[in-house]
N, C-alpha and C positions, 0 to 999 in steps of 0.2 A: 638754447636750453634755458628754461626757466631757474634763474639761480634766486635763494633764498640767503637769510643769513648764515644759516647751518653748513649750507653747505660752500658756499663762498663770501666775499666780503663786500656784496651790492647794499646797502642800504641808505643813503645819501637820496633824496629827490633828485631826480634827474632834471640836466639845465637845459634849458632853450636856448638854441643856437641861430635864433629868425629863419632867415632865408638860403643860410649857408647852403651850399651842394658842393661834393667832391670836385664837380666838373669844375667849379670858380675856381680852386684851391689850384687845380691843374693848368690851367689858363694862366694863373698869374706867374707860378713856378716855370712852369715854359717860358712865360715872356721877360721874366726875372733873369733866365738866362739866357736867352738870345739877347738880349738889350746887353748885356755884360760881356758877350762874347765870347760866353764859355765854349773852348773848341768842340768838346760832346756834342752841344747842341747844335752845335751850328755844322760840324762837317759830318753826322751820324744822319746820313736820309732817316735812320728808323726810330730817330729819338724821342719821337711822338709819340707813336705807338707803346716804346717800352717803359717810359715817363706811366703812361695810362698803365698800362699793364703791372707795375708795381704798385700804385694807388690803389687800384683795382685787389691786391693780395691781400689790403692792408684794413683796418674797420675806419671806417666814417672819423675815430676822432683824431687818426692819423692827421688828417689833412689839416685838423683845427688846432694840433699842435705844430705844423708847419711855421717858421719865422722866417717872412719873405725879404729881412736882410736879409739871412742866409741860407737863401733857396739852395744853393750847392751843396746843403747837408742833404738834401733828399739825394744826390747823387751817389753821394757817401756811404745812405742808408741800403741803397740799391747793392752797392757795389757787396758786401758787409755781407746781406740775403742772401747774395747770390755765390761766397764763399761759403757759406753753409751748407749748403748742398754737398759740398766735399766734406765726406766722414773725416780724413785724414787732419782736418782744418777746425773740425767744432772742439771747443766752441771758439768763433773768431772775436775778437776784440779787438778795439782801436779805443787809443786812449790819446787825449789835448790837454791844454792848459788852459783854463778859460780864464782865468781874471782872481785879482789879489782881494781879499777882505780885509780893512783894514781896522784895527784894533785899538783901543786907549784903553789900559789898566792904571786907576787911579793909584799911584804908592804909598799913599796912604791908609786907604780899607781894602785894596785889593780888588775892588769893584770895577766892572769891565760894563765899557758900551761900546755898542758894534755898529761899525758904518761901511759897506760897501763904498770902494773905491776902483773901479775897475779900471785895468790895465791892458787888457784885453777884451774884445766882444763878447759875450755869452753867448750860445746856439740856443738858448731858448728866452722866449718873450717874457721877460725880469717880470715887465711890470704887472705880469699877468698872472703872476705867482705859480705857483706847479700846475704844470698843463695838464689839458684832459687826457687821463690814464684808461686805457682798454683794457674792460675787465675779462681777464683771464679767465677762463672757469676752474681754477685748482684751489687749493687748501685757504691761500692767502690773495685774494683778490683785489684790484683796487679799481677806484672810479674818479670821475670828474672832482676835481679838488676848487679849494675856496683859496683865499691869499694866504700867502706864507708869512703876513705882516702877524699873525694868527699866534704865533711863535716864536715871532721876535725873531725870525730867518728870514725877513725882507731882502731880496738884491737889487740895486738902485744903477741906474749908471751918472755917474760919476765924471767929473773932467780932470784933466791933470790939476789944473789952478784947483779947482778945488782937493783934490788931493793933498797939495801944498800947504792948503791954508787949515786944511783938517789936522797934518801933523805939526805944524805951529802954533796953531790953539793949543792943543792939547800940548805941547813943550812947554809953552808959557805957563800951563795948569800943572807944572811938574807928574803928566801924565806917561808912561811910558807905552809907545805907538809901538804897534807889531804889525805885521800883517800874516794870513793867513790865504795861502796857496788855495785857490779852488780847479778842479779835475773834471773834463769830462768819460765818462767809461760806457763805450755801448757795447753789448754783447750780443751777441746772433748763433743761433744753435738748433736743438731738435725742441719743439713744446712738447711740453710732458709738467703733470704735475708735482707742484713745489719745487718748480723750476726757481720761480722768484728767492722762497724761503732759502735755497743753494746759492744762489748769486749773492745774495744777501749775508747769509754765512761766509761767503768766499772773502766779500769786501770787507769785513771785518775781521777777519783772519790777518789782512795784509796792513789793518789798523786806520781803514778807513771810514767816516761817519757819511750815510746819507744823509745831503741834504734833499736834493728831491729823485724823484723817479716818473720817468717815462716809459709804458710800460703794452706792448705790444703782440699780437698772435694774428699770425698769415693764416688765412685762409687753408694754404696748403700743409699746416703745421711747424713752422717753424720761427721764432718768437722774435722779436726786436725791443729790448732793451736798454735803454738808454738813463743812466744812473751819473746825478751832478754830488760831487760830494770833495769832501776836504778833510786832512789826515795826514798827505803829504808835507813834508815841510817844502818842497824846493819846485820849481816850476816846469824845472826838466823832468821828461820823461821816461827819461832812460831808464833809471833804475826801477820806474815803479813798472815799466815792463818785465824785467825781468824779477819782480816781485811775484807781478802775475803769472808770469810764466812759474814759476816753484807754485804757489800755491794751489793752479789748474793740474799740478802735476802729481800735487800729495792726492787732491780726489780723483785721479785717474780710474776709469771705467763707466765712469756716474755722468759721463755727457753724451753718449753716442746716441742712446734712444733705442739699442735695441734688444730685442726680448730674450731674457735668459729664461726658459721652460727648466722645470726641475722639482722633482721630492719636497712639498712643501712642510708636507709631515713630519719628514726623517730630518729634515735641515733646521727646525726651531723648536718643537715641540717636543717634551719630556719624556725619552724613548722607554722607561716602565708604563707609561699610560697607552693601550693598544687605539689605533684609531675606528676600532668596532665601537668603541665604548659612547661615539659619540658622531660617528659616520654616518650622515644621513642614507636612506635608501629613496634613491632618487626618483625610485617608481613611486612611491608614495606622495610626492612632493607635487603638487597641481597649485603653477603658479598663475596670478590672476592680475589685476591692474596695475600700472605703476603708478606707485605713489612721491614718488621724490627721482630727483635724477640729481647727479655729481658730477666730477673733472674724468672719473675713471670706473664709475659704475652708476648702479640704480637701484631703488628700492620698491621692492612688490609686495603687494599683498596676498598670500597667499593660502595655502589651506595643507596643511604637513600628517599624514595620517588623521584626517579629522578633528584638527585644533587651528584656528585659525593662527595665521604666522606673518611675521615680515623677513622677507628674503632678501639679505644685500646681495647682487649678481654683482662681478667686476666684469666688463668691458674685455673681452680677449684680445683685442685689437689694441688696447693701453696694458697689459702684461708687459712689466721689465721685472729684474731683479728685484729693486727696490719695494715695488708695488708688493710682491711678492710678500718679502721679508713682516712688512705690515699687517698683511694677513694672516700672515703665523702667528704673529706678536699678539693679533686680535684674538684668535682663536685659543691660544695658550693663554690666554686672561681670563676670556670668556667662560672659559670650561672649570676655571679654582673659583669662581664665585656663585655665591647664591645669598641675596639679601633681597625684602621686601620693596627698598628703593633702588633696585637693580635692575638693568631691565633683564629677561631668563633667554636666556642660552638653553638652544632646543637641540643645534649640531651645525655643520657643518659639511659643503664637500669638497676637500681637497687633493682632487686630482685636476692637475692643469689639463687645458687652460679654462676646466669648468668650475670656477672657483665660488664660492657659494656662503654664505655665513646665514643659518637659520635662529629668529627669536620670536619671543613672545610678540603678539601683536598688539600696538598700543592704541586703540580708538579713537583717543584724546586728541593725538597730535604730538605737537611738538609746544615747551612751552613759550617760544618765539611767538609762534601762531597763535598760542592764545592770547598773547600780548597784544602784538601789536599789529596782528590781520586782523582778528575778530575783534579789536579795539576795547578789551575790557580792562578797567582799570578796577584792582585789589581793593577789599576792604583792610582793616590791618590783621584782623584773623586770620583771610588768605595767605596776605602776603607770611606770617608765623609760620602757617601750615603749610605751605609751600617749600619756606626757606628749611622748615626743620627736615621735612622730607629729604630737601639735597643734604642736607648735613648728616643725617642720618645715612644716607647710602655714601656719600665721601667718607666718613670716618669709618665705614665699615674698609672701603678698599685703602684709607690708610693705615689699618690696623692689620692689612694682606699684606702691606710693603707694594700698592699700587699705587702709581701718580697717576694721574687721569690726562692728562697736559693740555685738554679741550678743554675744560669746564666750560660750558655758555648756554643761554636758554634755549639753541637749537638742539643741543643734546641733552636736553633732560624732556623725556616723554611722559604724558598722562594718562592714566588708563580710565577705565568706564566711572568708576568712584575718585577720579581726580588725585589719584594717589600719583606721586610725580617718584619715576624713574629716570638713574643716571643712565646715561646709554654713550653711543658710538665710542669704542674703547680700539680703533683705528690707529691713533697714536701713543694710547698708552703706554708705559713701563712697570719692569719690576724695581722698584728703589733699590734690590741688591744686586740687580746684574750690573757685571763687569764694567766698567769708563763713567766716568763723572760726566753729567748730563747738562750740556752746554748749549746743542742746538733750539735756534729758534723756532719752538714747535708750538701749534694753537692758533688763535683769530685773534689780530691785534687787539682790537677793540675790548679783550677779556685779558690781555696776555700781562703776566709779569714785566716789572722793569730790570726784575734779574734775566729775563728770557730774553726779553729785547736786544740787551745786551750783551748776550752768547756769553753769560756769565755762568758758573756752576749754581745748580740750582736742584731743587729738593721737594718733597710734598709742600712745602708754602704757597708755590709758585699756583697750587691749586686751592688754596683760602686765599690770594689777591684775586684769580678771578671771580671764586664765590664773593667777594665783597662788592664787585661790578653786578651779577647777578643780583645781590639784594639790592643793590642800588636800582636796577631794572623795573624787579618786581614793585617798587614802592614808588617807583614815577610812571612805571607802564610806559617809559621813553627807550629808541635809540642810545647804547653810550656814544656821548661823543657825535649826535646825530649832526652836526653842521658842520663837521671836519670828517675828512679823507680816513681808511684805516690807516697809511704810513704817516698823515698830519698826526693821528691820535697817538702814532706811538710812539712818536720824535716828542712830542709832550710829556706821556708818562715819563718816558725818560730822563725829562728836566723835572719831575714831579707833577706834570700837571694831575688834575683827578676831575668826576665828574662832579659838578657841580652840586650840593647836598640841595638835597629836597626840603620845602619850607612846609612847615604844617606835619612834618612824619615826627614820631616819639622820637624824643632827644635819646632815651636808649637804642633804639635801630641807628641813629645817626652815632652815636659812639662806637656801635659796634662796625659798620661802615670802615669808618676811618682807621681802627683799630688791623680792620683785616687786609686793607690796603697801605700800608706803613712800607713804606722804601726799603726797609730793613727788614729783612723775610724772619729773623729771628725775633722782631719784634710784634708777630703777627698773631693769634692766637692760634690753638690746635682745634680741631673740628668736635672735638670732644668738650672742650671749654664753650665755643661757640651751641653745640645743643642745649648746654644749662643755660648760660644765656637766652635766648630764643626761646626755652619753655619757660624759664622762668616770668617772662616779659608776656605770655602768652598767659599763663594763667595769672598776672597782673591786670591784663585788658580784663578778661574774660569777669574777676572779679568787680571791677568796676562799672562794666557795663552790667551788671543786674545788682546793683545798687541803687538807695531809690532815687537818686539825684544823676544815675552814670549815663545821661543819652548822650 
């Protein structure tokens, strides 16, 4: 499937790997253990075969995250797969202790420098920093990563002597030495999207931070997972099993993978509003090319009583619960709005498992695509005209009580007059329904550092991605294009931001920073951000037909 940034998280150039083939990767890991005389290999006659045959499940960068110290993880990884198969057993987990990170906080300023000292081997190759990650096709995707030194999250290995001689420097520097327990956690289950986004919530539930992610989908649907991270204080793992064990137990039903068919109308949608009102007749509906594909659907162009349309179809064969509930959630958003930077909501057909969302057709694209496929880069007019546009259709749906929780330039569409609509309202919310709004929802690369961190979070969360978005339009770049989306978010997290653009109006660059501020309170409202932005627009505008303004 051709994924985009809209619809998953591929945008990194892809790395060359010279002459690599699976087949070598297989070869060495065979001879890694028969030379070691691991009993599998050596008394299983069919070892060979089932060695290939899990390679074979697994994508290409499987094998180039292999660390042929420790070939007998691939055994591990096998064994793990092939618990998953049993419902009774997903999602399966095994969890180790990989090695200490050791600490010096100056007592003085409180300032901390970090030096890996390991205590134990790591299963994955340190010095190669987070390994190549198989991009998943769901909400939050990831791909081939650069070093972790990126972050100041380098893992080094280390000797004992050196160890020793780390926490005696730093005693002599009246430093106080800690160390910090690192974890490994692989999970194996059914793939299904925003598998990731769930793991990811779950490990932070039990208070633990990623540091990297390995991240993997079988051929025959079923995901391998493998997450290094630290949180724990202690080495043993006893407890942080039965951590996991509670935690996997409050989201009980959310891992099996299998399809709950059900009234998607009666179960989310506002039972005064009749579904005539807005129930497409499906005889009329003549659907025509695809234009975009997803984790769990597809988008068409199509033609709906004689207006041309774009049709989301969901996937019958990806139908759970979940997926479900989403499309209610779209559908009952859909149907309370109508603004000129919106995109129009035509109907709907909600009778499983023919599930359908009909809208306006936007000609344009997407403004991803006009970015950064069709490679144009904004004059500052556009970029005004552009930006006010989104601001104009966000402040309309925050003035609904709508959080958008997407914002990014694949979901704002343009139509024939370049008039830019907000669109995919897939994850949206009402800000006033029921439970404070914690999960991490959105594309990293746009996403809050309150989101990130499965923190309570509010319409802000959608003026910090608009502040990425301007940031976009006005360099016509990737955010974050030479890091991974999990590198990018582990950064916002510690503050990082995108780099400001040299040569843009020091007022776009004020407002920028303003709307990405760590502090969601200290962000402006989308309503202050349009005076802005038009003001600065008929600033240009003035200047440039002045007789000195080229």
């Amino acid at each position: 499937m051709d994924l985009i940034e809209g619809v998953g998280e591929s945008s990194s150039p892809p790395r060359s790997f010279g002459t690599f083939s699976a087949y070598d990767v297989r070869n060495d890991v065979y001879n890694r253990l028969i030379e070691s005389g691991n009993e599998e290999a050596v008394s299983n006659p069919d070892f060979r075969e089932q060695l290939d045959a899990h390679f074979s499940r697994l994508p290409p960068s499987y094998g180039l995250d292999v660390n042929m110290d420790r070939a007998e993880d691939v055994l591990l990884h096998q064994k793990i797969l092939a618990q998953a198969k049993q419902p009774d057993k997903r999602p399966v987990y095994h969890i180790r202790f990989l090695e200490n990170i050791w600490t010096a906080a100056d007592s003085n300023d409180g300032q901390q420098s970090i030096s890996t000292l390991s205590t134990s081997k790591p299963c994955c190759n340190a010095d190669n920093g987070i390994s190549p990650l198989h991009n998943r096709e769901c909400e939050i995707d990831f791909e081939p990563c650069s070093k972790l030194e990126d972050l100041n999250l380098d893992v080094k290995k280390n000797s004992k002597e050196a160890e020793r001689r780390y926490i005696m420097e730093n005693f002599s520097r009246r430093k106080e030495v800690s160390s910090v327990p690192i974890h490994e956690i692989i999970f194996s289950t059914i793939d299904k999207p925003k598998l990731l986004s769930q793991l990811s919530a779950l490990l932070s539930d039990i208070g633990l931070n990623i540091r990297e992610a390995h991240v993997f989908s079988t051929i025959d649907g079923y995901s391998l997972d493998v997450f290094v991270v630290d949180g724990w204080p202690i080495e043993d793992t006893d407890g942080l099993y039965e951590e996991m064990e509670k935690a996997i137990a409050r989201s009980e039903g959310s891992w099996s993978g299998s399809l709950h068919f059900h009234s998607v109308v009666e179960k989310a949608l506002a039972p005064q509003v009749k579904s005539g009102d807005w129930e497409i007749d499906r005889r009329l509906l003549k659907i025509g090319e695809r234009i975009a594909s997803g984790s769990c659907g597809d988008l068409y162009r199509g033609v709906y009583d004689g207006q041309d349309v774009a049709v989301k179809v969901l996937r019958a064969e990806h139908l759970n619960e979940g997926l479900e509930d989403e499309f209610a959630q779209e559908v009952a958003i859909l149907r309370e709005v109508q603004h000129r930077n919106v995109v129009h909501f035509i109907g709907a057909c909600t009778t499983s498992p023919h599930l359908c969302i009909v809208t306006e057709y936007m000609p344009g694209g997407s403004l991803y695509d006009y970015l950064h496929r069709n490679h144009n880069v904004l004059t500052i007019f556009k970029v005004l005209k552009f930006a006010i546009d989104v601001c104009k259709g966000m402040g309309y749906l925050h003035q609904n009580n709508i959080i958008h929780r997407d914002l990014k330039t694949a979901n704002l569409l343009m139509d024939t007059d370049n008039v830019i609509k907000v669109a995919d309202f897939g994850v949206a919310r009402f800000q006033n329904q029921e439970g404070v709004m914690t999960a991490e929802t959105g594309t990293y690369r746009w996403m809050a550092p309150e989101v990130i961190n499965h923190r309570p979070y509010d319409q802000k969360a959608d003026v910090f991605s608009f502040a990425i978005v301007l940031w976009e339009l006005t360099t016509a770049k990737i955010p974050y294009d030479a890091m991974t989306p999990l590198q990018a978010a582990l950064g916002v997290r510690q503050g990082l931001r995108p780099d400001l653009p040299e040569n843009a109006h020091p007022k776009l660059l004020s407002l920028m920073q303003r709307c990405w501020e760590a502090v969601p309170e200290n962000r402006p409202a989308f309503s202050e951000i349009i005076v802005d932005l038009e003001e600065l627009l008929q600033e240009v505008q003035e200047f440039s037909v002045a007789p000195n303004g080229n």
